[in-house]
N, C-alpha and C positions, 0 to 999 in steps of 0.2 A: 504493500500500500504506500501513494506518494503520502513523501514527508512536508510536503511544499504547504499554501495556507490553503483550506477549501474555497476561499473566494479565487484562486487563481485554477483552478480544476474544471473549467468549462465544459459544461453538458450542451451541445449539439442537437439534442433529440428534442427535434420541431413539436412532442407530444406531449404536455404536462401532468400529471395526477392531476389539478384544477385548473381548468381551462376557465379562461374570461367570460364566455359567452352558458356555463354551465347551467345558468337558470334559464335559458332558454327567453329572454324577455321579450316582449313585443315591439321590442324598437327596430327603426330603422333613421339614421343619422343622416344630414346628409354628408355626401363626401370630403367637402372642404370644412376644417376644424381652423376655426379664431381659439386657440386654449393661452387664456387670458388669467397671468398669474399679481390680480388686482383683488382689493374689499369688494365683498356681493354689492356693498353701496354704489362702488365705482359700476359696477355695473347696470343695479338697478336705475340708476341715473340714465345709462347710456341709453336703457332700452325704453326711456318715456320719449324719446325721438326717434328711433328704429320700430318699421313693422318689424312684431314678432309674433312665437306663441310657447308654447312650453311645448318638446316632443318626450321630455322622459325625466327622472329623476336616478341620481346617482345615490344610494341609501349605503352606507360605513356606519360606525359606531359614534363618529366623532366627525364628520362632515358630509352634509347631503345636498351637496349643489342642484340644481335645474338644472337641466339640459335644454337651451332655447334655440329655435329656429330663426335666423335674423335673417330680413333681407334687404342688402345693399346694393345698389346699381343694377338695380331686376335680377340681383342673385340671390336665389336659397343657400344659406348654409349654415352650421351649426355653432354657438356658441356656450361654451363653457368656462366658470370661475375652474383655476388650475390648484390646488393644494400646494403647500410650503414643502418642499423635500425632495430628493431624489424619489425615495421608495414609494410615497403615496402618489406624488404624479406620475410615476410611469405605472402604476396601477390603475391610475382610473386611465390614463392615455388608453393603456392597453387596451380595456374595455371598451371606451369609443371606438377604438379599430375594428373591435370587433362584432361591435354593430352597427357597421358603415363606413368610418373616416377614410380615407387615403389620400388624404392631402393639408400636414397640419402645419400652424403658424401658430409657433406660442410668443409671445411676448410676454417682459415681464422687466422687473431693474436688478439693476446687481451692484457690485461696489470696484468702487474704481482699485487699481494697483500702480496706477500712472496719474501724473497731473493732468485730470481731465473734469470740464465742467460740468455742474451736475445737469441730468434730463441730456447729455447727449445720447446720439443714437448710433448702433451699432449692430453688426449682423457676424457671427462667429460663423468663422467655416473651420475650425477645431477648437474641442474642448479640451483639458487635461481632466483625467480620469481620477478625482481626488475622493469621491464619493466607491459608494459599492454596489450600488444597482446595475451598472453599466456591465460588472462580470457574469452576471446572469441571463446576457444578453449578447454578450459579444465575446470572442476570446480575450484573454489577456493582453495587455498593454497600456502605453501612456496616454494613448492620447484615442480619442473619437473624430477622424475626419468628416467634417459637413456637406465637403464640396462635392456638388451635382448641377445638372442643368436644371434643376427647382430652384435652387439657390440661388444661378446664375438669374433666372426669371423676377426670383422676388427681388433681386440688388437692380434689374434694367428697370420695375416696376418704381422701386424708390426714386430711382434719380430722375424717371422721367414726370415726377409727381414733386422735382425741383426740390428734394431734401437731402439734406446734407449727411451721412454717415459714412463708416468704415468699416472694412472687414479685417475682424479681430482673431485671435486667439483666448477663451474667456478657460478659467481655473474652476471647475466643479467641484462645492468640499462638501462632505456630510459635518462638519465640527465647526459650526457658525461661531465658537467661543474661543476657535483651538489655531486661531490663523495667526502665528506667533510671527514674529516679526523674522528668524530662518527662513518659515513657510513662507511669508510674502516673497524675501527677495529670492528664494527659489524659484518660482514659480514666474517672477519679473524677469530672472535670467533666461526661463525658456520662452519670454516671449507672451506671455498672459497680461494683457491690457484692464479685465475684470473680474471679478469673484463672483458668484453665484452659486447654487444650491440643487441646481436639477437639470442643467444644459445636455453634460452628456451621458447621462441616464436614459432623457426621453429622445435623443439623439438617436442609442442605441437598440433603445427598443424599435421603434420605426423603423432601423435598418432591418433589423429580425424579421420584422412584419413586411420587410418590405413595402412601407409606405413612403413619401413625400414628406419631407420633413427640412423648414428651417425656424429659425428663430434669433428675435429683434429683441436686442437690451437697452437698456436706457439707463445710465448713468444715477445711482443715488449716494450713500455715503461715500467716503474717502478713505483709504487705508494706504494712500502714497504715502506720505509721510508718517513712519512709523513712530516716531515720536510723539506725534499730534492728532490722533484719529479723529477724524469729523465725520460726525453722522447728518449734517449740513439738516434738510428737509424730507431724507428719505427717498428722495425721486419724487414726492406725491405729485407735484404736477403732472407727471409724465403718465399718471395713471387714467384719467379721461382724457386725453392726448394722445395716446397708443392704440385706446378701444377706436378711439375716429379714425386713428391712423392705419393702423394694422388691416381695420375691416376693409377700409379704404382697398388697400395694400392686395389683400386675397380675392376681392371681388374680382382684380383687372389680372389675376393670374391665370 
């Protein structure tokens, strides 16, 4: 038996003991996923000016979003609030996959590792695998590549909608307390512009699933200067600002 750690022993076998879809629900999603990792607020807000309607409910022990039907630019598609974590969001992800999505846009903020202003915007075409969902999904390794011709689509979509961003490298950790100042400039040395909590997790899963997958960050606290952390305003701007945006964003995709 290997001596290596069980998270580094990746199972292949496309068939789980519980499958996503095992209640058999009566949903059907539609294909294009907004997974919007904002307050229900910011969203109930969003949806008193978007036609919408409710298509299903996500039921956990400890959070049971809606599942909404919005439509933007004469397009149906589905939107959902995204949970805090690697493990819970590519848990419910997964379930949206699998009744219906294959084509998802999460957006959400994350914290900077560079001097950068807050509420900017950004499109990772790799994460660093700092978290542990992403081995359950992928083989082993550092890092989670983004880049595809979806990606390339949502970056032509942005600029031609005259917005400014970059394509980054963003740092995925499950230890939101444990980002010591080693780990920063590690992680600055290879190239990580921002911190976050579930990039290449839901990354990886999508790859597995074989779906469409990119996702838009937006600048909130500051962790450049390891001396001085600033948790500035959190991104909040940036969070009914991303739902116009983003939705915007996947309608013309």
């Amino acid at each position: 038996m290997s001596e290596k750690p069980f998270i580094l022993d990746f199972d292949n076998d496309q068939h789980a003991v519980l499958e996503p879809e095992v209640e058999h629900l009566p949903f059907k999603f539609h294909s294009k996923l907004l997974y919007a990792f904002v307050p229900a607020s910011d969203i109930e807000n969003f949806l008193k000016s978007v036609p919408h309607k409710v298509l299903g409910k996500y039921d956990t022990i400890s959070f049971q979003p809606n599942i909404y039907e919005i439509e933007i630019n004469h397009e149906k598609m589905t939107l959902c609030q995204a949970p805090l974590g690697a493990a819970a969001a590519t848990m419910l992800l997964d379930w949206l996959i699998a009744y219906g999505v294959k084509q998802v846009l999460a957006f959400g903020n994350a914290g900077a590792i560079k001097e950068l202003p807050e509420n900017a915007m950004f499109l990772p075409v790799k994460a660093i695998r700092g978290e542990g969902t992403s081995f359950y999904y992928k083989e082993p390794g550092q890092f989670i590549d983004m880049r595809s011709n979806y990606l390339n689509e949502i970056g032509k979509v942005i600029t031609d909608m005259n917005l400014d961003y970059d394509e980054i490298t963003t740092w995925t950790t499950d230890g939101f307390f444990r980002e010591t100042s080693k780990k920063v400039k590690q992680f600055q040395k290879l190239g990580a512009v921002t911190i976050e909590m579930e990039c290449a997790a839901i990354a990886a899963c999508a790859q597995f699933r074989k779906v469409e997958f990119a996702q838009i960050l937006f600048t909130a606290d500051s962790l450049a200067n390891i001396e001085n952390y600033d948790y500035r305003n959190w991104g909040h701007e940036s969070h009914a600002v991303g739902l116009d945006v983003c939705s915007q964003i996947l309608s013309r995709v």
